[in-house]
C-alpha positions in Angstrom: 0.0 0.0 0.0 1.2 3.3 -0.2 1.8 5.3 2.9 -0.9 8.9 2.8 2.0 11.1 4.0 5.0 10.4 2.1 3.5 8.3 -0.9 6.1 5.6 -0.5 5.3 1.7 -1.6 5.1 -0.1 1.0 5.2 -3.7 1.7 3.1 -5.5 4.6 7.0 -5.7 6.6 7.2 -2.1 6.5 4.0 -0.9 7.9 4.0 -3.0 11.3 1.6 -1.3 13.8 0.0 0.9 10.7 3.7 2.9 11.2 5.3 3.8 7.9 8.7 2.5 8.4 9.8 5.4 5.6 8.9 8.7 7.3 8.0 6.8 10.7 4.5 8.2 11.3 0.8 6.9 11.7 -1.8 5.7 9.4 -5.4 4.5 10.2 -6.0 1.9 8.0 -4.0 -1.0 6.3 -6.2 -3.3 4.0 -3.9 -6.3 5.2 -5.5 -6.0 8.8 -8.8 -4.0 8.2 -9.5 -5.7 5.4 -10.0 -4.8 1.1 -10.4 -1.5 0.2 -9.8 0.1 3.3 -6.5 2.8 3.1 -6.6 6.4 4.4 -5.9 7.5 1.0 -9.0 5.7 -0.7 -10.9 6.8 2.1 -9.9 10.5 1.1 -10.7 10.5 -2.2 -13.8 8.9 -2.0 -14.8 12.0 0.4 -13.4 14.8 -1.5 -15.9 13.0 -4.1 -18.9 12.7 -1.6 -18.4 16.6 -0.5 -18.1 18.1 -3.5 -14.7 19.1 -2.8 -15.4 20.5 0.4 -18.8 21.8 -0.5 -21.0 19.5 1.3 -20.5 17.4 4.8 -21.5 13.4 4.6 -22.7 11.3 7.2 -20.5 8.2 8.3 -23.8 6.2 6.6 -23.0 7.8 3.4 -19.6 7.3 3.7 -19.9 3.4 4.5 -22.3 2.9 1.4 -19.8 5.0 -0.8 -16.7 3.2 0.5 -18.2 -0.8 -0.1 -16.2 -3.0 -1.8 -18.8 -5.6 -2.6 -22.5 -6.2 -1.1 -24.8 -9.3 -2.4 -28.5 -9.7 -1.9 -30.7 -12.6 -2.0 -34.3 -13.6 -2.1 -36.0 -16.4 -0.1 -36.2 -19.9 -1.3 -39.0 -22.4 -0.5 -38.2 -25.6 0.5 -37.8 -28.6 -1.8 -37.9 -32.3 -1.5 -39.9 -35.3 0.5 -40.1 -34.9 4.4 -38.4 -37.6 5.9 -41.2 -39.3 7.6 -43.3 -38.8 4.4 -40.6 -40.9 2.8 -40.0 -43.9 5.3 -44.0 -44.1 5.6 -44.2 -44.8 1.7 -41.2 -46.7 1.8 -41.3 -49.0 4.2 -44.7 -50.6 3.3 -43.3 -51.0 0.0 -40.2 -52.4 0.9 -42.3 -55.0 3.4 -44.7 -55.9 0.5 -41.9 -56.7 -2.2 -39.6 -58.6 0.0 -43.1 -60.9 1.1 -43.2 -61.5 -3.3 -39.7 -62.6 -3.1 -40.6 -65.6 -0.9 -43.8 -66.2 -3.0 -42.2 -66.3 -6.2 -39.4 -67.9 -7.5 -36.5 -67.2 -10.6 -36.6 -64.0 -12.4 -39.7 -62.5 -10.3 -38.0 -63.2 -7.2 -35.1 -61.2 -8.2 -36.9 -58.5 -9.7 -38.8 -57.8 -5.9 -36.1 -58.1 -3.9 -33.8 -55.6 -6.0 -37.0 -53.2 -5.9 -37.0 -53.6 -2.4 -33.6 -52.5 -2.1 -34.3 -49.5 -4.2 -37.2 -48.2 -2.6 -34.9 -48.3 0.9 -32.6 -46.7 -1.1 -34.2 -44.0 -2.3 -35.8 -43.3 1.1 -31.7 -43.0 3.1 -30.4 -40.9 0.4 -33.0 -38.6 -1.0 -32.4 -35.1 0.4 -34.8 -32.4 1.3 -33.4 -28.9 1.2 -35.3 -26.3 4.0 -36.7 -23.2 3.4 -34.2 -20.5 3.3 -34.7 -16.6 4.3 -33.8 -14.1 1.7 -30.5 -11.9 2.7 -27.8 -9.6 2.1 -24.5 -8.4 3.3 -22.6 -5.7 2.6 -18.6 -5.5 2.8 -17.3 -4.1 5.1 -20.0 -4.6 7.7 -22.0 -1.1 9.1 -20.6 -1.5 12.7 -16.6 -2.5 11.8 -16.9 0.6 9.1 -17.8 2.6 12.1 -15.4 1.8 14.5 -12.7 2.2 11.8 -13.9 5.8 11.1 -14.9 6.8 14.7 -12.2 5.0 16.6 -8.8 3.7 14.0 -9.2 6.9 12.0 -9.9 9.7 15.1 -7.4 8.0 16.7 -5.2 8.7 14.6 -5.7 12.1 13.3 -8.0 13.1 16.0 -10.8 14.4 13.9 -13.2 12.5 11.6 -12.0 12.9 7.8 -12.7 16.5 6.8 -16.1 16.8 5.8 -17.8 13.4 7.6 -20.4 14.0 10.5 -21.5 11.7 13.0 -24.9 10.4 12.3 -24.8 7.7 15.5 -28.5 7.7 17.0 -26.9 8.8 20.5 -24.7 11.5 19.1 -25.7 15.2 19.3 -26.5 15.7 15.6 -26.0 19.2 13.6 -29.4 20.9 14.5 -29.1 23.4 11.4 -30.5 27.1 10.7 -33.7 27.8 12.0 -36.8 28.4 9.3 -38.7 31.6 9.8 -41.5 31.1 8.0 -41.6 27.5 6.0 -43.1 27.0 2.8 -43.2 23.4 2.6 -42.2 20.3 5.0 -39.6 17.7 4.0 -40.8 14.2 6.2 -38.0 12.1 5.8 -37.7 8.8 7.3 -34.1 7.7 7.5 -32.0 9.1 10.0 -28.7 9.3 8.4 -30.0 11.7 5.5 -32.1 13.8 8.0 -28.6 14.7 9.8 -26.8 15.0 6.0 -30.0 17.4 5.4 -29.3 19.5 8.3 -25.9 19.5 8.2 -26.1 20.7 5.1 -28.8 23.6 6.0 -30.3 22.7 3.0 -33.7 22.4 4.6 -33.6 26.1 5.6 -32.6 27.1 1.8 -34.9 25.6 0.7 -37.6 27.5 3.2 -38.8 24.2 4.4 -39.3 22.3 7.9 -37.6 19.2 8.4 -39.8 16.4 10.5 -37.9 13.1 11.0 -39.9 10.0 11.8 -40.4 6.1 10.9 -43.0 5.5 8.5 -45.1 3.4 11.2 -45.2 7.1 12.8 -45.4 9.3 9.8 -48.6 10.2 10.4 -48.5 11.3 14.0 -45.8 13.4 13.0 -47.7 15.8 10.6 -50.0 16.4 13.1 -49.0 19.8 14.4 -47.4 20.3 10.8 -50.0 23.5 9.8 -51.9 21.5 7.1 -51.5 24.6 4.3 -47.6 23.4 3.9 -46.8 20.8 1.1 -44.9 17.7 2.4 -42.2 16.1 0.2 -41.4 12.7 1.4 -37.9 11.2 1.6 -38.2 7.1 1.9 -36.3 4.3 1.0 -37.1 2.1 -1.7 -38.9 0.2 0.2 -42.3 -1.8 0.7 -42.9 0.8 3.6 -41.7 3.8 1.7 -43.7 3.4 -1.7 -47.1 2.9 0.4 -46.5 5.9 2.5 -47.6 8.6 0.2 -50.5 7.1 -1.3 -51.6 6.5 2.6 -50.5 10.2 3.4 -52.4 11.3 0.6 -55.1 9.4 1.9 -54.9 10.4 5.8 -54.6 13.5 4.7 -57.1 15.2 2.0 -56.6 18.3 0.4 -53.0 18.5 1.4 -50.1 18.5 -1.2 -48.0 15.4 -0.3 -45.3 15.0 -3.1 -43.3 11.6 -3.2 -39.8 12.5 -3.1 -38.3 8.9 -2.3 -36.4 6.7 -4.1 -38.3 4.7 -6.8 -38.2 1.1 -7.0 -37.3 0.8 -10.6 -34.1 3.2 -10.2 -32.3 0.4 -8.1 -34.2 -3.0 -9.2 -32.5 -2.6 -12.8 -29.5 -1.2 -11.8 -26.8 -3.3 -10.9 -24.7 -0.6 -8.9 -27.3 -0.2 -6.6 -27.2 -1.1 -3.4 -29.8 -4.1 -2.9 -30.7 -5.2 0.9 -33.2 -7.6 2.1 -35.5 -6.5 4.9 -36.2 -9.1 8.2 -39.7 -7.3 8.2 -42.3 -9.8 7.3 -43.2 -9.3 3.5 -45.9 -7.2 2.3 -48.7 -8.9 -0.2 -47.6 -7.7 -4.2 -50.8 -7.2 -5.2 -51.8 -4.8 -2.0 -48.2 -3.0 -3.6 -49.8 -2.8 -6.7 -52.9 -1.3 -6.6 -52.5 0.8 -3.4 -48.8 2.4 -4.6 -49.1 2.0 -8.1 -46.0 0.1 -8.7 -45.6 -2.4 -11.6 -45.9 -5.9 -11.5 -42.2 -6.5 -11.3 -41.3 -3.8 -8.7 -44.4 -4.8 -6.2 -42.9 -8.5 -6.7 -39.5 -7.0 -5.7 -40.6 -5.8 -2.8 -43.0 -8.6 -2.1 -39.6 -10.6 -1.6 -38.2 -8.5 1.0 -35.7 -6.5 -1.3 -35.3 -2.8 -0.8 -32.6 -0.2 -1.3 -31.5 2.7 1.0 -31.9 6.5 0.6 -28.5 7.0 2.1 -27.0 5.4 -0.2 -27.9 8.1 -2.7 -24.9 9.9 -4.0 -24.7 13.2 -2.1 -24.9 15.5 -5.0 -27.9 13.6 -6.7 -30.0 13.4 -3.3 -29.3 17.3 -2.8 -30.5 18.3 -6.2 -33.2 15.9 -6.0 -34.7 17.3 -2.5 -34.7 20.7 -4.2 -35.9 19.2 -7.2 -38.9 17.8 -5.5 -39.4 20.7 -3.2 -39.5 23.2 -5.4 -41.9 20.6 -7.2 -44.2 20.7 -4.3 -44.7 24.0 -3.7 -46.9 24.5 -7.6 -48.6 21.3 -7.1 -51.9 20.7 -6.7 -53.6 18.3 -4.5 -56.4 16.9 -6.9 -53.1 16.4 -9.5 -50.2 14.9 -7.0 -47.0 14.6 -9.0 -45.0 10.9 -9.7 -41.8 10.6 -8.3 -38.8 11.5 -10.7 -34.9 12.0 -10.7 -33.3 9.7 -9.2 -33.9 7.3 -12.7 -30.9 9.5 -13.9 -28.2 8.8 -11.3 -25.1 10.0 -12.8 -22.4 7.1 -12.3 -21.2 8.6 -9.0 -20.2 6.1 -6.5 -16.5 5.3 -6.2 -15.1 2.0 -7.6 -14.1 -0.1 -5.4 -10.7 -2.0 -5.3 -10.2 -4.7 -6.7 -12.7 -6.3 -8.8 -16.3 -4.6 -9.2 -19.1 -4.9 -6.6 -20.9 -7.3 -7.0 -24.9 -7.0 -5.9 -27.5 -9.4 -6.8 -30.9 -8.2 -6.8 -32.1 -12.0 -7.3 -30.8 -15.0 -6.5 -28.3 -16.7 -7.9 -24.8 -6.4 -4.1 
């Protein structure tokens, strides 16, 4: 690897202890212990990439989607084959009655029952019967050892988080950002890591809007003391959750202006960059999918199987000019004509390569 402050080669015998045996000072990472992909001067670049140069600030979420080397997803799979006892209770009657013929017959019958005998124990030891398995997904490196690199290797080590990177822990004080005067719309979003990028970024006082964070279970609680003349854009995964929540906002609340700003199924499902994870959540009916959110056969199916993508995982740039986008969208819409959701089908191709060979997700069996 090559050592961040003086740029030498180095081999794994002369970077004992993540020490640069050239200039003799201190790195974070070293992809021989903390695994592919993960160098401090990777980790840079990928964040002067993420911030715009400086422009924006990141959450560690953002960072760890941004900085995967590979993540794989797959869907459930029934089980297959005969139960055991199923088997032995065909079998074994079988067997009984065919070895009886073999002392009632003689010559070539004889035979013939006694080697069908044989078979039919046969097949009953050695056929197999595979269970039902859950659908999946993993994501390398995994969420918590990406954070304690970043929050404990890396702070460590240069005392700081990398320029640009706030904490978006649950129990960490997050950026509160400037206070709206007088909002013209409300941005609900429901994942916690762009909430903080949102406010950290003050964008949702540039964009004159009042930020509510909740779960979609609580969504509509939340708009409750919202004044009901403000249009609501709403920021959701690509999830089974997040595509009904409009249509049931819409419908919980009439005559309001409630614009789906989320991720559309279809922008991940045939995209193979995209980060694919499976939810533990038990699955939600297709056809409920289809008719109540709209979505297409395929994409209700995709769901239906547990698949769904997250927000954060959004490249910085594109989810900024997409939450103006759809703000600015909000405020000229009507609430007889709500609008589809739009942009993110035109994700430039902005998430760093990994090293190594490409990532690798599966949105089906076989990111």
């Amino acid at each position: 690897m090559i050592c961040p402050h003086c740029a030498a080669q180095l081999a794994a015998k002369e970077r004992t202890g993540q020490i640069c045996s050239r200039c003799d000072r201190r790195f974070a990472l070293d992809p021989k212990t903390h695994g592919r992909g993960m160098t401090d001067l990777r980790i840079r670049r990928i964040v002067a990439r993420a911030t715009d140069d400086g422009r924006l600030k990141v959450t560690v979420t953002q960072l760890w989607y941004l900085a995967r080397v590979s993540d794989f997803a797959w869907g459930p799979r029934p089980a297959y084959g005969v139960r055991a006892v199923v088997r032995w209770l065909v079998a074994l009657p079988v067997a009984a009655l065919l070895f009886l013929c073999v002392g009632l017959v003689d010559g070539v019958w004889a035979a013939l029952s006694g080697t069908a005998a044989v078979a039919a124990l046969g097949v009953a030891t050695f056929m197999s019967r595979t269970p039902a398995r859950p659908g999946g997904s993993t994501v390398t490196p995994d969420e918590n050892v990406f954070r304690g690199l970043v929050r404990g290797r890396w702070t460590t080590v240069y005392k700081q988080l990398p320029p640009g990177v706030v904490d978006d822990d649950p129990h960490v004080r997050a950026p509160r950002g400037s206070v709206v005067g007088r909002p013209e719309a409300v941005v609900l979003c429901t994942d916690h890591a762009v909430a903080v990028f949102l406010r950290a970024n003050d964008i949702p006082a540039r964009l004159k809007a009042l930020l509510v964070e909740a779960e979609p279970a609580t969504a509509h609680d939340a708009l409750v003391d919202v004044p009901g003349r403000l249009p609501v854009v709403v920021l959701h995964d690509a999830s089974a959750l997040g595509a009904l929540l409009a249509p049931l906002l819409r419908l919980a609340h009439p005559g309001r202006v409630v614009v789906d700003g989320g991720l559309p199924v279809a922008a991940v499902r045939l995209r193979k960059d995209a980060v694919r994870r499976v939810s533990p959540l038990p699955p939600i009916d297709a056809g409920k999918l289809r008719s109540v959110a709209g979505l297409s056969e395929k994409d209700a199916t995709w769901l239906a199987e547990g698949f769904w993508s997250p927000l954060a995982a959004v490249p910085p740039r594109r989810l900024e000019a997409v939450v103006t986008a759809a703000v600015n969208r909000a405020r000229v819409a009507r609430p007889a004509a709500p609008r589809a959701t739009d942009g993110f089908l035109t994700w430039p191709a902005e998430t760093p390569k990994p090293v190594g060979d490409a990532s690798r997700t599966k949105g089906t069996p076989a990111a």
